[in-house]
N, C-alpha and C positions, 0 to 999 in steps of 0.2 A: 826670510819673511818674519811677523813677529810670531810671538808665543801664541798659535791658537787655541793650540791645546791645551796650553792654563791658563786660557780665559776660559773655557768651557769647562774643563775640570774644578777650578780654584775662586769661580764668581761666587761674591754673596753677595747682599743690602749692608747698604748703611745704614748706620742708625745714630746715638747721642753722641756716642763716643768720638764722631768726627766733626763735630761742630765747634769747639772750638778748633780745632786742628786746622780748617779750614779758614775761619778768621782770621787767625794766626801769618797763614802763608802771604808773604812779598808779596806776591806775585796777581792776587784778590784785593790786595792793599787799599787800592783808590776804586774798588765797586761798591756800591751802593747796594744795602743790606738786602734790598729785594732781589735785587739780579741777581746775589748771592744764591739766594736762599732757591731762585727760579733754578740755576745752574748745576746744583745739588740735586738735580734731579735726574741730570744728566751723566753724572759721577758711577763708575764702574770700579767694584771695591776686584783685587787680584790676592790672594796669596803668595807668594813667592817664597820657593821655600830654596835654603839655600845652597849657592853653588847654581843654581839655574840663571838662564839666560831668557832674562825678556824679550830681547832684541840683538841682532847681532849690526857689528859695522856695516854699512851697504846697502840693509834691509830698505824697503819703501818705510816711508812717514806716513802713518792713518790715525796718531792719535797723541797726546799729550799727558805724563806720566805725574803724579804728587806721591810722596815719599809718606805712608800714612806713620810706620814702624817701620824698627829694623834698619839693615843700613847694606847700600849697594854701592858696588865698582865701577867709574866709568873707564874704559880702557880702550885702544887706538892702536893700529899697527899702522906702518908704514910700507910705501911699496910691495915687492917680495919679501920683505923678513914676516915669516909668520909670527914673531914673539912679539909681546905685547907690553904696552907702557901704560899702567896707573896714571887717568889723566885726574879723574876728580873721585871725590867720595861725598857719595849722597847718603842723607841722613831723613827722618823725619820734619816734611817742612819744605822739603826743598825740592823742587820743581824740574822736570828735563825731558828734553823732546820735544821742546817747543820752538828752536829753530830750525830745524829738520821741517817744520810745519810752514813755519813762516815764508823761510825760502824757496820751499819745495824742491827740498833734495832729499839723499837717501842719509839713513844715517849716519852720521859723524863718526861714533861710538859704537862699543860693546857694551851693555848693561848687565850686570852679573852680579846675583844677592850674594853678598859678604855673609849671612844671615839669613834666618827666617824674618820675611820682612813680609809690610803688607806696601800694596801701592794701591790709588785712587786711578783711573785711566778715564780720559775723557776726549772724544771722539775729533777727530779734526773738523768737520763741519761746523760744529758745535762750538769748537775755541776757536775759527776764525770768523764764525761770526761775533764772537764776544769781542774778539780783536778790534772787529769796522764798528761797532755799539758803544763801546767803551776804550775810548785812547788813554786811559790809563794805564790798562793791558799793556798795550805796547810801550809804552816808557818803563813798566816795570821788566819787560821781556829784554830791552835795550838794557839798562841795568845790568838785568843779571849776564846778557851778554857780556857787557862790560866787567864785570866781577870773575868771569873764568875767563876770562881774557891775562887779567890779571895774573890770575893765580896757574895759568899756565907757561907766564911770564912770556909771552907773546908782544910784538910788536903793534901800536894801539892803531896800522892800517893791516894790519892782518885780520881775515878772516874768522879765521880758525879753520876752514876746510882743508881738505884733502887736492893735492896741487892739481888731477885733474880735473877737481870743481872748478878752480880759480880759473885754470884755462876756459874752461866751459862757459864762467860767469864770463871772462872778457870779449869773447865773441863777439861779434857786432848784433842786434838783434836783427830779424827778419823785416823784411820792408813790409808797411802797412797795408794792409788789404784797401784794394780800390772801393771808393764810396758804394754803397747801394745806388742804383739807379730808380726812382722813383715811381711807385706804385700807389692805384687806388686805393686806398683804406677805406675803410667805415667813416673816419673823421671827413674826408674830402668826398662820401657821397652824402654827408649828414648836408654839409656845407652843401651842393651842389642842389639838393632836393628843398632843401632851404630856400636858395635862389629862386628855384621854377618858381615855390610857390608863392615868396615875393613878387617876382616881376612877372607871372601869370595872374596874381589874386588882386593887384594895387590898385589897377586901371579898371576895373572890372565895375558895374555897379550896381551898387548895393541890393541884395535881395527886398522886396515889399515888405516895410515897417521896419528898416532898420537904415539909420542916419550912415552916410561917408565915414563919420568919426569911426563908428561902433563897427563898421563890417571893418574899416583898416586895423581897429581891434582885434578884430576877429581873425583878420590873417596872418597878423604877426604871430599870433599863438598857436596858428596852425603852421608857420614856418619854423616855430622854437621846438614844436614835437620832435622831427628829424634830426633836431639839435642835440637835443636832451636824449634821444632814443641810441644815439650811435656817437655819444661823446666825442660829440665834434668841436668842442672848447670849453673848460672848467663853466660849474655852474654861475661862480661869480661873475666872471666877464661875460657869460650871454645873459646874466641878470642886469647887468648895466646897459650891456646893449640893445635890452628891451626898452630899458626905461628913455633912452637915447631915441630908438626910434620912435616910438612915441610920442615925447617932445618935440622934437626935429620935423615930424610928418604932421604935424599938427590933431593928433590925435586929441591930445590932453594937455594941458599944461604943467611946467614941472611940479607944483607944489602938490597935484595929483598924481602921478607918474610916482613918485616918491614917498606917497603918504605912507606907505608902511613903515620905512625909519621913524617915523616920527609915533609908529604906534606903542602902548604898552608892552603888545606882542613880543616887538622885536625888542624891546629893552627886557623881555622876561629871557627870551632864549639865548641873548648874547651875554649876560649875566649869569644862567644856570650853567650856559654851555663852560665860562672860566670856571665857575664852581667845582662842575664836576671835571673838569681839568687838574685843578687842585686836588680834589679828594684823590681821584687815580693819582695822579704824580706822588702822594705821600706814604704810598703801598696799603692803605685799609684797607681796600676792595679786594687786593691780592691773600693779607693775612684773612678775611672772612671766607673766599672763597676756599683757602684750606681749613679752618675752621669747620665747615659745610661738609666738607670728603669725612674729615678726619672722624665725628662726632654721627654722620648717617649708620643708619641703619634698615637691616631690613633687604641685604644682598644689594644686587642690580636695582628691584625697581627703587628700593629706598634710596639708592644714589641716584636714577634720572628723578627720583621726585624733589630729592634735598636741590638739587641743581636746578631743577627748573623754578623753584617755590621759592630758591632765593637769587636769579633774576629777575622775576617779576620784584620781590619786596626792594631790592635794591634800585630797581630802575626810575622812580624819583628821585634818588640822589643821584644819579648821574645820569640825565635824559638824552643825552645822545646814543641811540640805540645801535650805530654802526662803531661808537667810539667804546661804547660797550662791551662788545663782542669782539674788536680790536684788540681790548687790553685784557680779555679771559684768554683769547684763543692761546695765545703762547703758553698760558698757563694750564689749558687743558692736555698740551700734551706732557705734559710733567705730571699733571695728576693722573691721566690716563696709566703713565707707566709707573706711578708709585703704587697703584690698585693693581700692577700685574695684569694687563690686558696688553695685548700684543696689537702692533699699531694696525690698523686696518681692519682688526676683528670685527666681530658683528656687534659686542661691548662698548668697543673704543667708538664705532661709530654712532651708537647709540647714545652713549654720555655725550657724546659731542652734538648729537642732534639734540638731545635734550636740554645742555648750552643755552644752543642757539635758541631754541623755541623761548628758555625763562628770558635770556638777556636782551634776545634779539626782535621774537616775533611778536611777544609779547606787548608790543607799545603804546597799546589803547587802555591798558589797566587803569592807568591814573593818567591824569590831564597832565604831568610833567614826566609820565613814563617814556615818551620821544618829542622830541622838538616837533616831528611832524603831526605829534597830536596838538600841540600848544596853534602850530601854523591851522588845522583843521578848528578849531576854535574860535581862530582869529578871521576866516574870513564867512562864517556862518553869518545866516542875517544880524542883524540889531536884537529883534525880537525873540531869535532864540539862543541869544547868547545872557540874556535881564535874569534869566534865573537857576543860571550855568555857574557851578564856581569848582573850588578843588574838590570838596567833599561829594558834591552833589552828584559832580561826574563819576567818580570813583562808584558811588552806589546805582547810576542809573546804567550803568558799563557792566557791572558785576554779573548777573546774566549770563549774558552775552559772553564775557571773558572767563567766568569759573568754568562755565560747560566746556568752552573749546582747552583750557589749561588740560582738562579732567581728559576729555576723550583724545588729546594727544600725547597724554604721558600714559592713556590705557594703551595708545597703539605703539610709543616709541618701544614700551615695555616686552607687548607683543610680537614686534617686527626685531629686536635686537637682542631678546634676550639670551644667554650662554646656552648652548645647548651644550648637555653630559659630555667632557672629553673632550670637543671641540675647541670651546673655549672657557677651561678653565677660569674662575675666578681668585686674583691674587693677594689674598690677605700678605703674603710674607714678607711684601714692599711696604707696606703700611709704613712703618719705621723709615722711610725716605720722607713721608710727607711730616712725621713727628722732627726728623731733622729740619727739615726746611721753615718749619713754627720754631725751631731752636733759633738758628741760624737769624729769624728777623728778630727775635729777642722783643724783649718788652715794646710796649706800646711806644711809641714817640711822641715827643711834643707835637711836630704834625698832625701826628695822626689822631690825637686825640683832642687838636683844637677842630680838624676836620669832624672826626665825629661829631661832637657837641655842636658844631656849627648845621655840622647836614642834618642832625636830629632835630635842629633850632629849625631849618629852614621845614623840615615836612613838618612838624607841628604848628608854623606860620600858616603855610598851604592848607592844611586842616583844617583849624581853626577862622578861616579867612569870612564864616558867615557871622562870627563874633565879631572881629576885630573891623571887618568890610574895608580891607586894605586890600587892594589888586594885587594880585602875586607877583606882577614886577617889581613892586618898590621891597617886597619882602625879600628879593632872590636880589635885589640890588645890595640890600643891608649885610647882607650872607656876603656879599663878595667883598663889600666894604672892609666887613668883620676880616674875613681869608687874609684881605690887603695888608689891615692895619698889623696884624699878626705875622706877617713876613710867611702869610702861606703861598699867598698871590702873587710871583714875580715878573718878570716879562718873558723870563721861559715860558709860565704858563699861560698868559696871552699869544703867545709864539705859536702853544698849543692850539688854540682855539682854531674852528674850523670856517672860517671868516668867509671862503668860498660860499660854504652850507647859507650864512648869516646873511651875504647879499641877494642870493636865491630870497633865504625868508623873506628878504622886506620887499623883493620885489613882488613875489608872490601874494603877499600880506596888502600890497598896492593893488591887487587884480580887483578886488570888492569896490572901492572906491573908481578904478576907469572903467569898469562893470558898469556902475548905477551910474554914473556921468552919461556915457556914451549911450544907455539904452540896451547894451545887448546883453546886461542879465534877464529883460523882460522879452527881449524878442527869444534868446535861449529858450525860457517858460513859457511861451507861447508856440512856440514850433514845437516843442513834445509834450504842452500838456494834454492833450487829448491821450496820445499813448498814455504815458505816468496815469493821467487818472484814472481811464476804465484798472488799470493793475491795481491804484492805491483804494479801488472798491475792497479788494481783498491784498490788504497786506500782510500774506505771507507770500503771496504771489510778489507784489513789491519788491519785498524784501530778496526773494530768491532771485528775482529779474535783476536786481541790482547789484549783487554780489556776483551770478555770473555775468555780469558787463564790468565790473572791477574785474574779475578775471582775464577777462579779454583786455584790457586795458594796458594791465601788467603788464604783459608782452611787448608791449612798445614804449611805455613811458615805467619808471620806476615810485615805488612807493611814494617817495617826499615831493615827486610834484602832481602823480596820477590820485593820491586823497587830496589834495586841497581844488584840483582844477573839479573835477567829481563832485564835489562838495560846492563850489562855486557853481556850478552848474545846473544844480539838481536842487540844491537846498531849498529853494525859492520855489520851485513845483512841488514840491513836495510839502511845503508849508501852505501851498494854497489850495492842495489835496488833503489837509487835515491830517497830515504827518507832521511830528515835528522835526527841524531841521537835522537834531541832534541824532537822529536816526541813521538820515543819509550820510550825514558825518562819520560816524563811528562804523556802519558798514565799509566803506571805504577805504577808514583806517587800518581795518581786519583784513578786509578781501583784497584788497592790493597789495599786500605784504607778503604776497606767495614767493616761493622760489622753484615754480616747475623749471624752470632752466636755468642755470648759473647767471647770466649775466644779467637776471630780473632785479635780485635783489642786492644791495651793498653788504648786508648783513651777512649773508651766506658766504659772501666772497670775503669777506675780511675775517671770516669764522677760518674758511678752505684756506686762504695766503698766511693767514695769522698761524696758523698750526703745521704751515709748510707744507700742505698736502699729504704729512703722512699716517692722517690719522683716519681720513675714512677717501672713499674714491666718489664723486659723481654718482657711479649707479648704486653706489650705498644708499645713499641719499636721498635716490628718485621714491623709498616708500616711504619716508616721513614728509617728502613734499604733495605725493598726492594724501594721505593722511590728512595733513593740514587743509587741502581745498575742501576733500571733503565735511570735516569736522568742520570748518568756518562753515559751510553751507548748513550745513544742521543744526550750529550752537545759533545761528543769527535765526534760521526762522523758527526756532524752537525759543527764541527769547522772544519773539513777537505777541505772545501770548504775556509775559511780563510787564511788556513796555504798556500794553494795552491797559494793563492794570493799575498803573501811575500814572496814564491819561495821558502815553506820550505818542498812541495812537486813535 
């Protein structure tokens, strides 16, 4: 088996001294400086001191070796002769142990320091996923195969194994396992419950004071719930196949059925959304976020605060909030182990909820802090959208969003923080995340047409009651700009989350087959007597409404449970001397819970994105009830606020 005992004896950190070394190496050749720099994190430094054996012939494959110093023997015996033949000599630079991985066999080799030498060791999980991520990997690993093939003066269909691998590889492989036989899923009861309540709700008629058009309205969106609830087919094709049935049932006609393409809206979100495709694709968001570790202070809570205080600042430049937290999470477990917190800690899971809370749950801060706030916007009345703009929202939000930022980085603090000995805090990795700011090296052209463009665009947004430009055509000029600068290619349109984008517009169409059909007014007629006796007293309101977003959650997810909420309610709530933007922005807050995993995208792409191994589910259960709580508090404790700018 390999050396365990000098890895636990002989581990230390990396630090300056391997960054170039690492650029350096074939074998990194055709990655891209981020991945680099991500991977470096992953890097286990060995002493080897010499005459010692890292591995012997035969041993199991668990990991992939770099030659940091020093210089080691690879050596091979045959059959029964115990004596052994010099097959290579590794030096600094030069890479092994990586077909043993590839193929999944034992090893080839003996590895034996010539020298005191250092190696780098980096885990097999770890390099084969970098393998399926990056096929330059593997062309460079074919290579170097190719190169000790050579030099072993080897025939160019030989192996290189050991004869009874070769037997073993010719074997015939096992016959394939017979197909699964077909089971209910979620997807086929989403579809199934869909059906009843199609062809139970179609023929049905209409409740008093509401037209054929407007009830067949109403069913399809009560057939789309079990859709949407149990992902029973991508968001985009059941956004088409609304607008189809629709058209087709004669609900509406297409050029209503569709108005949302056609709105500012949608040209703002499918424009930010390549934006912030390009900014992530150019690694800024990655060098800030070490930036952020490297420069916090203040222990524990001064890193869940640095963490949380700059996802929220960053989330207008990149407003897709699940797209977010998609491209930290990988990155969170590399900073997790550069600070020295062990994975699963009550540390590790703490930074990582604290993540999630700046990048992810944060999405009401600013009008382009999530697409799903731009959508909550877009389908608000007329009249409470005339004196809505970036800045305005950003201040009438503030409230409402500082209290809850405040009371869940007091509670993440509380609930995660190290306790004496348990879990140690790691200053002595520090120097891993100093390498990995080496490693991406100076700013790039990218990166710093990206900045100046996404500084360009939130100072657009800002500025929007000067200039009274709508923020699509500003967010369109930003992607223009990306284009004409070769930031914007069709990878990053590739990028783009076009599923999300057909949802938008058809959802952004719901206001418009609303007010045609009549059942935004029959909606505010069947509950305004409830709504109103509450909007006597809105804090009561307020508190009614956030737990019915709660209960909401649980069956529909954030990006379609605030805009339908909002479509909904707005319009009572505007006729109760509430202004729309009330209902809006609670929604946005209070449906963004993740008491269960499958509520939220964000939690889930935080949990997959980080592989699971950085905090568990019931980690997790006390920053989510935290968060219900603290939403319920920070909203009716801003009631008193809102009251005060007359927005109740």
């Amino acid at each position: 088996m390999e050396n365990a005992e000098l890895r636990h004896a002989a581990s230390q950190s990396l630090d300056l001294d391997h960054a170039d070394l690492l650029a350096k190496i074939k074998l990194f050749a055709g990655i891209d400086r981020v991945t680099l720099a991500k991977l470096a994190a992953h890097l286990e430094s060995l002493s080897v001191p010499s005459g010692t054996e890292l591995f012997r012939q035969g041993d199991p494959a668990d990991a992939v070796y770099l030659v940091a110093r020093g210089s080691l023997g690879a050596f091979v015996s045959s059959g029964g002769d115990p004596s052994e033949r010099r097959v290579n000599t590794l030096e600094a630079g030069n890479p092994f142990g990586e077909m043993a991985l590839l193929c999944d066999h034992p090893r080839t080799a003996t590895i034996r320091a010539d020298t005191d030498a250092e190696v780098l060791r980096l885990e097999r999980t770890r390099f084969l996923a970098l393998v399926r991520e990056e096929p330059s990997v593997a062309f460079a690993v074919a290579a170097s195969l190719g190169e000790r093939l050579r030099a072993r003066d080897l025939p160019a269909r030989e192996t290189g194994l050991p004869a009874d691998r070769k037997e073993a590889a010719a074997q015939p492989r096992a016959p394939a396992q017979p197909a699964r036989r077909w089971r209910l899923g979620q997807a086929s009861i989403g579809g199934l419950l869909a059906a009843a309540i199609m062809a139970g709700g179609w023929g049905m008629p209409p409740p008093a004071g509401l037209s054929p058009q407007g009830w067949h309205a109403f069913v399809t969106l009560a057939a789309l719930v079990p859709l949407l609830a149990l992902d029973a087919l991508p968001e985009g094709i059941l956004a088409l196949l609304l607008a189809g049935v629709w058209v087709v049932g004669g609900v509406v006609p297409p050029a209503a059925a569709l108005s949302g393409f056609s709105s500012e809206s949608w040209i703002l979100v499918v424009s930010v959304l390549a934006v912030g495709a390009a900014i992530a694709a150019s690694g800024l968001l990655y060098r800030i976020a070490l930036w952020t570790v490297a420069h916090s202070r203040g222990g524990f809570a001064g890193q869940v605060t640095a963490l949380s205080v700059a996802g929220v600042i960053l989330g207008p430049a990149a407003p897709n909030a699940t797209a977010r937290v998609t491209l930290v999470a990988p990155a969170m477990s590399e900073l997790v182990e550069a600070l020295g917190y062990a994975p699963r800690s009550r540390p590790a899971a703490g930074l990582t909820m604290a993540t999630l809370i700046g990048f992810g749950q944060m999405g009401a801060a600013f009008l382009t802090s999530s697409t799903t706030a731009v959508l909550v916007f877009a389908v608000l009345p007329q009249s409470g959208r005339i004196e809505l703009n970036w800045l305005s929202w950003a201040a009438l939000a503030a409230p409402a969003n500082i209290l809850l930022l405040l009371g869940l980085v007091i509670s993440i603090v509380w609930f995660y923080r190290p306790r004496s000995g348990a879990d140690p805090e790691g200053p002595t990795q520090r120097g891993v995340v100093m390498l990995q700011r080496r490693l991406l090296g100076r700013l790039t052209r990218n990166e710093k047409i990206s900045f100046v463009v996404g500084a360009g665009l939130l100072l657009g947004f800002i500025a929007q009651p000067l200039h009274g430009i709508h923020p699509a055509w500003i967010a369109v000029l930003a992607f223009a700009a990306l284009g004409a600068m070769r930031v914007v290619t069709l990878n990053t349109l590739r990028a783009i989350n076009w599923s999300f984008a057909l949802l938008f517009g058809m959802l952004a169409s719901m206001s418009k087959v609303f007010s045609d059909t009549g059942l935004d007014r029959w909606i505010a007629g069947a509950v305004s007597g409830i709504v109103g006796n509450l909007a006597a007293v809105p804090v009561l309101f307020v508190a009614a409404l956030t737990l019915l977003c709660f209960a909401v959650s649980f069956v529909l997810r954030w990006q379609a449970a605030a805009p339908l909420i909002t479509i909904a309610l707005a319009p009572v709530a505007d006729a109760a001397g509430i202004h729309p933007f009330v209902v809006g922005l609670v929604a946005l807050i209070a449906c963004n819970g993740f008491f269960l995993p499958y509520q939220s995208t964000t939690y889930l792409a935080m949990y997959h994105g980080s592989g699971g191994k950085l905090f568990t589910h019931a980690q997790a259960r006390p920053a989510a009830i935290a968060y219900g709580v603290v939403t319920l508090l920070a909203l009716c404790a801003s009631v008193f606020a809102w009251r005060a700018v007359g927005l109740l």
